[in-house]
N, C-alpha and C positions, 0 to 999 in steps of 0.2 A: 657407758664409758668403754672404750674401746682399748685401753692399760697404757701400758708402761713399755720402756723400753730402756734397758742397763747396757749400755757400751763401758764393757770391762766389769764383768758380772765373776770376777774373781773372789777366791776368801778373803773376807776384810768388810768395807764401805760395801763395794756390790755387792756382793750377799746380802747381806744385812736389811740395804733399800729394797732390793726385789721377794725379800721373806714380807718387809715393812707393809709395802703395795698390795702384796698379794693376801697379806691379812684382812687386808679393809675390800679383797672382792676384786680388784682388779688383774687381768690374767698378764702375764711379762712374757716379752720378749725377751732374751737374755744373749748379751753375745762377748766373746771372748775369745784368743787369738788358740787356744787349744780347743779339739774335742773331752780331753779330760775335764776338765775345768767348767766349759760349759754344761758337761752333764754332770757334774755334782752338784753346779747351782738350779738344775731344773728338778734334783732329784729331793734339794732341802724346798722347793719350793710348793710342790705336788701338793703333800698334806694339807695346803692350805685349800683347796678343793679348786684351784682356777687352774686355767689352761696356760699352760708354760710352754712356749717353742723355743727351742735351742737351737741359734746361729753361731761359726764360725768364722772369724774374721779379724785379720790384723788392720788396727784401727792407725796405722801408717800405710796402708793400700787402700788407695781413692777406692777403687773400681767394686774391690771385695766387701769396703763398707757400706757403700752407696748399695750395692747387690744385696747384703745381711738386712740393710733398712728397708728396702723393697720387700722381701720374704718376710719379713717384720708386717707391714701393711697389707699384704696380701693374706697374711695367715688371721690378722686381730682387728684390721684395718688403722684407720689414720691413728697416731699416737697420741695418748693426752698429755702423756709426760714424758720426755726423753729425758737420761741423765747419763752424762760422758763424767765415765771413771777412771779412763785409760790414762797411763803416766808409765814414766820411764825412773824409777828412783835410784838412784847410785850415787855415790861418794865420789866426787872429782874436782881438783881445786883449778883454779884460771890458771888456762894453758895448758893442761894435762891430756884434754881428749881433742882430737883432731877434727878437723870442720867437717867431715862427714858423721863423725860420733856425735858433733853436737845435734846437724840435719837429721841423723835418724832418730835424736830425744826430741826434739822440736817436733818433729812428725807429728810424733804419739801425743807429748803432753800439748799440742797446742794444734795443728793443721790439721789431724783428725777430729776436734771438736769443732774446729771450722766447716768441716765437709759437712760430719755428722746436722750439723744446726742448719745449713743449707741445704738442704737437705730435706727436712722435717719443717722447719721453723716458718717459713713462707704461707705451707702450706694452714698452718695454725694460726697462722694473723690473717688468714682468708674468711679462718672459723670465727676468731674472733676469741680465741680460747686456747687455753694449753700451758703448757712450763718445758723450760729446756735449761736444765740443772747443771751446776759441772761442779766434780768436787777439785778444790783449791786447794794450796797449801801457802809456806812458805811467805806468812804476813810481812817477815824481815828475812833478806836475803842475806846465804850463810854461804863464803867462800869454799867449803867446804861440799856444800853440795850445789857448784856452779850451774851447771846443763838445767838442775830443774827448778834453782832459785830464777831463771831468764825462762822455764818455760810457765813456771806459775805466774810470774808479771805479765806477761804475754796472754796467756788465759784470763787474765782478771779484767786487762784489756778489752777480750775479746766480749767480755762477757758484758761492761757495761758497752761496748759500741754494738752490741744486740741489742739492748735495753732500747737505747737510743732508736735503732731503727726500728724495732716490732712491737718495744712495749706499747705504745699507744695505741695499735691494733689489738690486744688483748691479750700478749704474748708475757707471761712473767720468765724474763730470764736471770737467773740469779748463781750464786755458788756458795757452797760451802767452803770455809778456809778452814782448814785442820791443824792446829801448828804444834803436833807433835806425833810418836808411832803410834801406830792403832793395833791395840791388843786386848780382848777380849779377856773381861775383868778388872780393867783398869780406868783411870778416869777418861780413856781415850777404847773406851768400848764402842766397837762397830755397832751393837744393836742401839746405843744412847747416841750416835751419829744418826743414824737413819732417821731419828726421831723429827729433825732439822728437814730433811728433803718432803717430809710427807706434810712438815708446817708450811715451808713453802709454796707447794704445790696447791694447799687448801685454804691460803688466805687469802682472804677478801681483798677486791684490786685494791681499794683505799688505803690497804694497809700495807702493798708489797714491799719488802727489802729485797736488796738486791745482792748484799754479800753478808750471811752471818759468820762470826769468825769465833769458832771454838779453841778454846785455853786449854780445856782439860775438867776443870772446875764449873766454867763460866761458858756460856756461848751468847755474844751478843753480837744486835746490827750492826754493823760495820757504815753501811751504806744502804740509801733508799732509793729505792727503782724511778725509773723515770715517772710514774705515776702513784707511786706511793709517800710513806712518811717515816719518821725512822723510828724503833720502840727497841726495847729491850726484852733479852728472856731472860728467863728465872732460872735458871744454873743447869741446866742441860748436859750431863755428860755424854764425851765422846767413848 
């Protein structure tokens, strides 16, 4: 196995998955728009005895992500699971933020998992093998937090028109939909979120989903991947 690879390996969900990966032996990529941030998640990561490389990169800059993915594959080689965490979260009602406020949340929550998946994802349906995760939010859209109720539809999108075109070459691409904060000790605990990305990752094609959607309580299939079927989990906290 050649690991993993966290775009937006911030505290929360990234963490969480690349502590997750890196338990079961596989070494992570880890990359995040600071140097702080990226080195505290290589530094929770270490103890688990795999090789952690820490990249820096705003996942709204084509050039620097496409560059972070490269240093990614050059240091671990091809990725067996990507997962794009990166999001823009704020509070803003219709009409509030200007069409360049909305372009630079759009970036983040949504044209930098296009890049990222372009990127890596080609190259996996070549293999015949791989996952490329995004975490989701935002099941019903809340005027309230406009910019990333239009970027999560947009990602959810994006994510089954990947399905469509890579899952039949071997490619499971799916997302996590989170539909509440994520706070550690709660029923929207990052370490019982992760648990969802490493199910993903490990299920037999027969059985791929393609969107599980976490309550809080409850995380069930939402939707079945273009090659799978659709089941249910047993109460998964986030």
């Amino acid at each position: 196995m050649s690991g993993a690879v966290i775009i937006g390996a911030g505290p929360g969900i990234g963490l969480s998955v690349a502590r997750r990966f890196a338990r079961e032996g596989l070494p992570v990529a880890l990359v995040a728009r600071t140097e702080r941030t990226v080195r505290t998640a290589t530094e929770a990561v270490v103890p688990f005895g795999v090789r952690a490389v820490a990249l820096t990169a705003d996942s709204a800059d084509e050039t620097a992500l496409r560059a972070a993915l490269d240093s990614a594959a050059g240091e671990l080689g091809p990725p067996d699971v990507v997962m794009y965490n990166a999001a823009i979260i704020q509070r803003d009602s219709p009409g509030e933020l200007s069409v360049r406020a909305h372009q630079d949340a759009w970036a983040v929550n949504v044209l930098g998992a296009l890049v990222a998946a372009a990127h890596t994802v080609p190259a996996m349906a070549r293999r015949g093998k791989g996952s490329f995760i995004v975490t989701g939010g935002m099941p019903e859209p809340k005027p309230q937090y406009t910019s990333l109720s239009l970027g999560k539809a947009g990602v959810r999108t994006l994510v089954e028109i990947l399905d469509m075109e890579y899952g039949p070459s071997g490619v499971h691409v799916a997302s996590v939909t989170v539909d509440g904060p994520v706070a550690p000790g709660t029923a929207f605990d990052p370490d019982d979120i992760a648990e969802h990305y490493w199910r993903l990752h490990t299920q037999p094609r027969h059985q791929w989903e393609r969107e599980i959607l976490h309550r809080g309580q409850t995380a069930t299939a939402r939707e079945t991947a273009s090659t799978g079927h659709n089941s249910e989990l047993d109460g998964i906290q986030r």
